[in-house]
C-alpha positions as a Markdown table, in Angstrom:
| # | Residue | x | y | z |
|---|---|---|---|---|
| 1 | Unk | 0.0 | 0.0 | 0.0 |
| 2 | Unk | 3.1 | 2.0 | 0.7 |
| 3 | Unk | 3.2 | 5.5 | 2.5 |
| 4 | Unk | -0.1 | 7.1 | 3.5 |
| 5 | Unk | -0.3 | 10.9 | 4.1 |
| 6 | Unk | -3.3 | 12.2 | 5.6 |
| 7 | Unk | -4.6 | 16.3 | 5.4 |
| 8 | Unk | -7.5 | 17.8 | 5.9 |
| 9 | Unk | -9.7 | 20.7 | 5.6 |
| 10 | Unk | -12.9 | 22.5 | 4.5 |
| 11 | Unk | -11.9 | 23.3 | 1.1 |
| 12 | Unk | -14.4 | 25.6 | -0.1 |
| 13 | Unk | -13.3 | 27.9 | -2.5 |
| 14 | Unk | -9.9 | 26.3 | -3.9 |
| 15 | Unk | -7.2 | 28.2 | -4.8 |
| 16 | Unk | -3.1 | 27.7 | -5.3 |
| 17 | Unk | -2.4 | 27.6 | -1.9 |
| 18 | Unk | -4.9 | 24.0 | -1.4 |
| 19 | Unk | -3.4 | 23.2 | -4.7 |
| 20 | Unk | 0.7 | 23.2 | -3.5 |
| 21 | Unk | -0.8 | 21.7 | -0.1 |
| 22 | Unk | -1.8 | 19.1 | -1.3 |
| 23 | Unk | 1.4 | 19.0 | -4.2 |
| 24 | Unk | 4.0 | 19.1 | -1.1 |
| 25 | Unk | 1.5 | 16.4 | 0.7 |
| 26 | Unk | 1.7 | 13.9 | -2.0 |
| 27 | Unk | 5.4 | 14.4 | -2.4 |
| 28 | Unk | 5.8 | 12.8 | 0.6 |
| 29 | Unk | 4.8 | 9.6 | 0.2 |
| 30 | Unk | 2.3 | 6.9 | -1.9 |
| 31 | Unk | -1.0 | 8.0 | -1.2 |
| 32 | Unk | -2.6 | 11.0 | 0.0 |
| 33 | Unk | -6.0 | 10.7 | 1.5 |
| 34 | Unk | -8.1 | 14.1 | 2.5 |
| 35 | Unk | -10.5 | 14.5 | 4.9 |
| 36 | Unk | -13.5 | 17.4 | 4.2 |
| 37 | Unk | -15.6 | 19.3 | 6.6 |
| 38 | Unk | -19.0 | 18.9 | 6.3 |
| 39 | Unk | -21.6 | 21.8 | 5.5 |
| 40 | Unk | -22.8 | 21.5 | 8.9 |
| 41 | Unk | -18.9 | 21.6 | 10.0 |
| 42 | Unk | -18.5 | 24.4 | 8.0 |
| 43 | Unk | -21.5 | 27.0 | 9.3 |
| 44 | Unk | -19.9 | 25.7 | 13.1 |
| 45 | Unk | -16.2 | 26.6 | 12.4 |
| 46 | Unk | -16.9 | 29.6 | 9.9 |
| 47 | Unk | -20.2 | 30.9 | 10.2 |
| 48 | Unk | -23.9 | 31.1 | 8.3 |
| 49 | Unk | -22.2 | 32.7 | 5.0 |
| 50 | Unk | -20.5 | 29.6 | 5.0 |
| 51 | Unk | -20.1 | 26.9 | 2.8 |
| 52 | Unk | -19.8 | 28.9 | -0.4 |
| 53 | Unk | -19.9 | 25.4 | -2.3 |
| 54 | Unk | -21.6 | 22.3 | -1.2 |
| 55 | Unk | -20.3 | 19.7 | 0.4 |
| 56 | Unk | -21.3 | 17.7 | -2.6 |
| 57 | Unk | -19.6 | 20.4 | -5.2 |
| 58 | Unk | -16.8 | 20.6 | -2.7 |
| 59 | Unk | -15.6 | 16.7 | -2.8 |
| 60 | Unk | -15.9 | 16.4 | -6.4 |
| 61 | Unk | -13.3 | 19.6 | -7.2 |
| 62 | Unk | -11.0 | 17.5 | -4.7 |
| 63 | Unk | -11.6 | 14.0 | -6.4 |
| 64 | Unk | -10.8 | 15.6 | -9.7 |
| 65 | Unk | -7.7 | 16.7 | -8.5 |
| 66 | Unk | -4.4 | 14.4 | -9.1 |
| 67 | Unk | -2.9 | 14.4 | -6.0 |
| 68 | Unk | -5.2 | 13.3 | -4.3 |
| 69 | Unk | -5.6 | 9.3 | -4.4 |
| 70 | Unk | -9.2 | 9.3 | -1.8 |
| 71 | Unk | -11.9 | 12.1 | 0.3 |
| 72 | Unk | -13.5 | 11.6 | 3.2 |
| 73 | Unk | -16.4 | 13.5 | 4.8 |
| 74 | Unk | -16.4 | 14.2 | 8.5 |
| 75 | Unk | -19.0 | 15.7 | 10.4 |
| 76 | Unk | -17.0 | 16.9 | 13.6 |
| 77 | Unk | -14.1 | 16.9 | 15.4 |
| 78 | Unk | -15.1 | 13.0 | 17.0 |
| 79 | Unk | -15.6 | 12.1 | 13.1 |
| 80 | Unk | -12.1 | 13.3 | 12.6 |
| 81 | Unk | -10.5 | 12.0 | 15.3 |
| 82 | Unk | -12.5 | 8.6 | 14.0 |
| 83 | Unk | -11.4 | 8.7 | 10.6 |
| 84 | Unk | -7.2 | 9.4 | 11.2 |
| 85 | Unk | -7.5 | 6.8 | 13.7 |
| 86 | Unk | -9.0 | 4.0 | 11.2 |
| 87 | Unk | -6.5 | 5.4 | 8.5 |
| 88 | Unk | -3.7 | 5.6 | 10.6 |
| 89 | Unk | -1.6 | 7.8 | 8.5 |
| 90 | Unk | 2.2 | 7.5 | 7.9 |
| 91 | Unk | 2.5 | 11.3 | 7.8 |
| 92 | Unk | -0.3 | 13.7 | 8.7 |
| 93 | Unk | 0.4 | 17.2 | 6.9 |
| 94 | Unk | -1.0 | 20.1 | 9.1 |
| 95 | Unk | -0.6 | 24.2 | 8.5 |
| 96 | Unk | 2.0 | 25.9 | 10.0 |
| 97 | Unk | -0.6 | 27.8 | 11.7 |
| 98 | Unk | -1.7 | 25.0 | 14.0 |
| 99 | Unk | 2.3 | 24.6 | 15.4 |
| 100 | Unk | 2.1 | 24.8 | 19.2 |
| 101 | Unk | -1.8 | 24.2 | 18.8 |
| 102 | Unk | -3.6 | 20.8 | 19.4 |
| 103 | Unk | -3.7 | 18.4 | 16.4 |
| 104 | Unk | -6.7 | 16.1 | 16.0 |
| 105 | Unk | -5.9 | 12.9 | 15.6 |
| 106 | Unk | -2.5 | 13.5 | 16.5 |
| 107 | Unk | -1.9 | 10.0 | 18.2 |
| 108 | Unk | -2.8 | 8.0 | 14.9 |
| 109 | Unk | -0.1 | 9.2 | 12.8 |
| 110 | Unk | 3.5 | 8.2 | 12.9 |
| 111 | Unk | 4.7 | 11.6 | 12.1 |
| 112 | Unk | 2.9 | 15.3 | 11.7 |
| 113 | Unk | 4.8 | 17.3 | 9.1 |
| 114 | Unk | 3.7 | 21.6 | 8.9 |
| 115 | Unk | 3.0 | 23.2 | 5.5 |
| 116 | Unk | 4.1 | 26.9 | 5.1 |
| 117 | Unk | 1.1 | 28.5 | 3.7 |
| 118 | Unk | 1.1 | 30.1 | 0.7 |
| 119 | Unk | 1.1 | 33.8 | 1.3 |
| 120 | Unk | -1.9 | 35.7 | -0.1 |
| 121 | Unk | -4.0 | 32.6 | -0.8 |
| 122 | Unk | -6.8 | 32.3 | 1.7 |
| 123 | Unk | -10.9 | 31.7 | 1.2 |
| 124 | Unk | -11.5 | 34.5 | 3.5 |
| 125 | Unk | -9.5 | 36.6 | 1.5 |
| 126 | Unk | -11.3 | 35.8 | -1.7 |
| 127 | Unk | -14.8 | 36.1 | 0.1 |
| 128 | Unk | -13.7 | 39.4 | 0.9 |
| 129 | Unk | -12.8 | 40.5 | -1.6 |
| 130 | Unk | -16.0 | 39.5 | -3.7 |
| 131 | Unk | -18.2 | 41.1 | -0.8 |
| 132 | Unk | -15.9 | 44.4 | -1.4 |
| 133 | Unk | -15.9 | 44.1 | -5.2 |
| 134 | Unk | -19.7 | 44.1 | -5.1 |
| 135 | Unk | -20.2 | 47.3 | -2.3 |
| 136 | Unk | -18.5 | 49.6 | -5.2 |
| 137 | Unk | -20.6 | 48.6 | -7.5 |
């Protein structure tokens, strides 16, 4: 089956950043399973504006993507927790962001490795800038 790598996140409104997280992810081994927020996840963590896409919409853009070899939905942190356990990833690739923060799922993974996010690539930022794009007009 050779090395797993396991990431994970809500992945709403993709972008380059997602796209060299999950380049950098693969590179590190055989397979790189992702595991997706659901909508319900989603509104929780970021609010009633959010999903913009689908959970539906939302796992399809990430199964098209070469990269990645299988997606997951999980419906909260327990589902999480559930689903690195069973997968028991080789690596599990986190943001930078979350250093010095606690990992879900940490314990089922032989080894966490941090991705540098890309600067200036964030779905907040994009929202944003829609929301401001259409106040001027």
């Amino acid at each position: 089956m050779g090395k797993i790598i396991f990431t994970n996140g809500c992945f709403d409104i993709l972008h380059r950043g997602h796209l060299e997280l999950f380049r950098f992810a693969k590179g590190l081994g055989d397979r790189l399973i992702v595991g997706i927020d659901s909508d319900g996840k989603v509104v929780r963590d970021k609010g009633p504006s959010r999903p913009i896409n689908s959970i539906n919409e939302r796992k399809f853009m990430l199964e098209s993507i070469r990269w990645i070899d299988e997606v997951y939905v999980f419906q909260d942190t327990r589902g999480l927790e559930t689903l690195v356990r069973n997968i028991s990833p080789d690596i599990l690739v986190i943001g930078s962001d979350w250093k010095g923060k606690k990992i879900i799922g940490r314990d089922y993974a032989k080894e966490v490795k941090y991705f540098d996010r890309v600067e200036g690539y964030s779905t907040t930022k994009i929202v944003e800038s829609f929301i401001n794009r259409r106040l001027l007009y």
